[in-house]
C-alpha positions, -999 to 999 in steps of 0.1 A, spaced: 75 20 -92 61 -3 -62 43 29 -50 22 34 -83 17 0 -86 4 -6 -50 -18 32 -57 -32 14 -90 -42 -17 -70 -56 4 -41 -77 22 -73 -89 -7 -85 -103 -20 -51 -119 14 -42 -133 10 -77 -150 -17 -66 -160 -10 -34 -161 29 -27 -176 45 -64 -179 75 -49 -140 75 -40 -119 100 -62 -85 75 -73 -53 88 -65 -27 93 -88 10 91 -78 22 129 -93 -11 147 -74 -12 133 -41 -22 153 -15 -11 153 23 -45 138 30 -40 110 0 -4 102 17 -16 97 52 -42 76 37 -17 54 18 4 51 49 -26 39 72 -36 8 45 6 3 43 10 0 77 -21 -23 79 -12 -40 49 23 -49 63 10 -60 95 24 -97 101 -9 -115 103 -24 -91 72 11 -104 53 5 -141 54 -35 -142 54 -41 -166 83 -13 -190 70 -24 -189 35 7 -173 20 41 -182 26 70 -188 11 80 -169 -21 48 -152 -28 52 -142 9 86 -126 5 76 -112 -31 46 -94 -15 67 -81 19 93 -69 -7 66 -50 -28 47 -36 4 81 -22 20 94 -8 -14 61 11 -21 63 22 22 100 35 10 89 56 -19 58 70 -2 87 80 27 109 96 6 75 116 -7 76 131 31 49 108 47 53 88 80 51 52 76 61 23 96 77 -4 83 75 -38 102 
């Protein structure tokens, strides 16, 4: 569940940013889609990307590691590499 909803997010960003950009969809990822995913995962769980300079801690801290990691497992048991910090 984490792993659509961090896939829909990603979407929505690319969306905005990249309109040439195909979205992904959870049941038709490719090995190139996966890889991609685990790049902006491990990125995305980086300590210093995880609190933004100080400006999130706390709860919304610990709710966003715990989404990030969730959606990190899921893509894993999918077959990709990812690196959970």
């Amino acid at each position: 569940m984490s792993l659509e909803r961090y896939i829909r997010q990603r979407n929505k960003i690319c969306n905005m940013f990249i309109a040439a950009q195909q979205p992904m969809h959870i049941d038709r990822l490719t090995p190139e889609d996966m890889q991609q995913l685990a790049q902006q995962l491990a990125i995305d769980l980086d300590p210093a990307s995880l609190v933004l300079d100080g400006e999130t801690r706390g709860k919304p801290l610990g709710t966003k590691r715990a989404i990030l990691n969730q959606a990190a497992t899921e893509l894993k048991a999918l077959g990709a590499e990812v690196e959970i910090y």
